[in-house]
N, C-alpha and C positions, 0 to 999 in steps of 0.2 A: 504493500500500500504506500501510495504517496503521504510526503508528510511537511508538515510545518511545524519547523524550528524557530522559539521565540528565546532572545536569552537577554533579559533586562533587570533593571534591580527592582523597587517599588512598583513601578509605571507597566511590568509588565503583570501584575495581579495583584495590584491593590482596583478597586469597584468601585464605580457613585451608586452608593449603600442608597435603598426605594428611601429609607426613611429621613434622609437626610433630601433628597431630590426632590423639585415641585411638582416633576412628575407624577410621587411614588410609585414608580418601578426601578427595580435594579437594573445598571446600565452598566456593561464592561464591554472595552472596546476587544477584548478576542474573544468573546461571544459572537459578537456581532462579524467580525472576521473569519471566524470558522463557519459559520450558517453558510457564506457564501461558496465553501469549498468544502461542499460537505462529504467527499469522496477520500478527505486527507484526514489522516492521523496526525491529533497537534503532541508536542510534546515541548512543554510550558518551565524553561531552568531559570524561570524569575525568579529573585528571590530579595525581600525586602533591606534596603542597601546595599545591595550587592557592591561590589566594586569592579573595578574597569577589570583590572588583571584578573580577577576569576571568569568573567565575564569570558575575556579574551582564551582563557584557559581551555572552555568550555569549546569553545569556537574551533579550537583547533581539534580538541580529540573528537569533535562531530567531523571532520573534515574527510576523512573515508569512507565515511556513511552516509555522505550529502551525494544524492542521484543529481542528475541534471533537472525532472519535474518536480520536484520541491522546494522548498520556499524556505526563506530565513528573514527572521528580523530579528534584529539586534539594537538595543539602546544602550548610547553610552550615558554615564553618569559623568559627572565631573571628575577631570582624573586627578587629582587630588589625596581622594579616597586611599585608605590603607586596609589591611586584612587582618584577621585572625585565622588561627592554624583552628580547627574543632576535635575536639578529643573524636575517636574512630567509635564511639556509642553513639553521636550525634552526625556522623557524617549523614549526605542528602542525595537519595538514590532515584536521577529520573532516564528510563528508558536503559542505555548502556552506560552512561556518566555517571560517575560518583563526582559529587563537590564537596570537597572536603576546608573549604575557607569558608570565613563569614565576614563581612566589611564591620569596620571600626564600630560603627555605631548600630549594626542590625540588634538583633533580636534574639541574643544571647544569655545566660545568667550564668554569670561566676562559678556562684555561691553551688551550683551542682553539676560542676566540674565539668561544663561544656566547653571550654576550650582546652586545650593539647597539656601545656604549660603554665598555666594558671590557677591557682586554685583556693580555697577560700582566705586565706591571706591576702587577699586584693580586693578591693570593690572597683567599681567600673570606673570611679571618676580618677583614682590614683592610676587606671591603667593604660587608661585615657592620656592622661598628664605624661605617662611617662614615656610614652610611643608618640607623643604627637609630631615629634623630628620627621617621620614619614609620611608627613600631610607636606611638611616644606621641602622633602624629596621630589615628593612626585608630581609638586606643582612648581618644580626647576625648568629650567627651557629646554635643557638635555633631557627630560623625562618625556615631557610633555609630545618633543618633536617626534622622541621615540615609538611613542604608543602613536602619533598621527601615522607614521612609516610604516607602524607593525599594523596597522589596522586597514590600510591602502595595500598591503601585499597579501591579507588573509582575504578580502574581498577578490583579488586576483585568483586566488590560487581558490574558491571556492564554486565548484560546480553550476550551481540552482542561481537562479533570480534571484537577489538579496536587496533590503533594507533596511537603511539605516538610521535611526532618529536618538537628538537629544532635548531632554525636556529643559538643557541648559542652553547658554548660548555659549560662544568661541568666540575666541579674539582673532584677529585675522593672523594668518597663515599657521593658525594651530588645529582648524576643523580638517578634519580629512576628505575627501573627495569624494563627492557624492550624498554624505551626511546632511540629512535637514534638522537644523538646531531649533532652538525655542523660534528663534529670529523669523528661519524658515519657514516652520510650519503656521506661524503665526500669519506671515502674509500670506500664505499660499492658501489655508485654511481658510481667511479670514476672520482668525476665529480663536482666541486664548482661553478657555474659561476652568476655572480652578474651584475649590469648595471652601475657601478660605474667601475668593471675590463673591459667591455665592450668598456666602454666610455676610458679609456686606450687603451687599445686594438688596438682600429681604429682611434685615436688619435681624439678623440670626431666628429666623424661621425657618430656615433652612440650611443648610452647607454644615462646614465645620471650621470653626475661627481657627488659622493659623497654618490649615491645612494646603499643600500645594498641589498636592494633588488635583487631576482633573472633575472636572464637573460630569454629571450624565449627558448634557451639550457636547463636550469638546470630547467626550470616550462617542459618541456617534459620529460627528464631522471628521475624528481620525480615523475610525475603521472605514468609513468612506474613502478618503484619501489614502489610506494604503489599498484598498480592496481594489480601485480603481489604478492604482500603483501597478498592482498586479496581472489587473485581465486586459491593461493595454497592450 
């Protein structure tokens, strides 16, 4: 069976939750992207924070398993981001991939020995403090250029029809080629809308203050825009 490969951090399965929506309906933009290809097998290595380098990780050991009729999308996150190792009780098993990182700030807990090297002699803000040097690595102009490089030669060497979005934007000549950033998809979309503007919006009737996540709006204006990305 054909398939579609999504590997993003938050953006790729966090929902605009019906209760939060003026909708109220639940609204997720790879619902709405698989409906259209409903012949494919998705296989979804989102994971909330994820970071660029696992991200990229992922990417590559899909890369003998990517046929030419199926699909990939991939979001980058700001590459900034650093990781944690996960102790081997907690690694995360989708399809053939184990992911065995979790980004600096996901969805971890110390206190019951979910990372490798850690253990409850820490709490997250001391460990935080004490790794934060690799938040100023990876947003050096040598890192930065590197991941633009390594990510314009995995799009090469990748079988299937691919894209690529961030829900961030780039300074100029750090996007890589082809990527539609916030910037992008904003004009192209016409159309930005979050659950934190939401929650503005209707004077918190709705949304979620703070939240940057997309709205049930802009998770249907982008499966549009990809969906149509892809059957041109």
């Amino acid at each position: 069976m054909k398939k579609i490969y999504i590997i993003c951090d938050s953006f790729g399965n966090n929902l605009a939750e019906k209760e939060y929506s003026e909708s109220q309906i639940e609204t997720f933009w790879v619902d709405i992207f698989k409906d259209s290809f409903k012949d494919m097998e998705v296989q979804n290595f989102s994971v909330g924070s994820q970071d660029l380098q696992t991200i990229l990780d992922i990417w590559i050991k899909l890369l003998p398993e990517i046929k030419e009729d199926d699909i990939l999308i991939v979001c980058s996150p700001y590459y900034s981001r650093y990781r944690f190792p996960r102790d081997e009780n907690y690694y995360k098993k989708v399809g053939n991939i184990t992911i065995r990182h979790i980004g600096q700030v996901g969805d971890y807990d110390i206190s019951n020995n979910e990372l490798e090297f850690f253990n409850q002699t820490y709490n997250r803000y001391n460990l935080l403090e004490k790794l934060s040097y690799n938040e100023i690595i990876n947003s050096s102009k040598a890192s930065t250029l590197n991941y633009k490089e390594i990510i314009e030669s995995l799009l090469k060497l990748t079988k299937c029809k691919s894209f690529l979005f961030s829900w961030t934007r780039f300074k100029d000549g750090y996007k890589p080629d082809t990527l539609k950033d916030k910037g992008d998809l904003e004009k192209e979309i016409g159309y930005w809308g979050t659950k934190d503007g939401l929650y503005k919006k209707t004077n918190g009737k709705y949304g979620i203050i703070g939240d940057l996540h997309w709205d049930a709006t802009m998770h249907r204006k982008f499966a549009d825009y990809v969906i149509k990305f892809f059957k041109q």
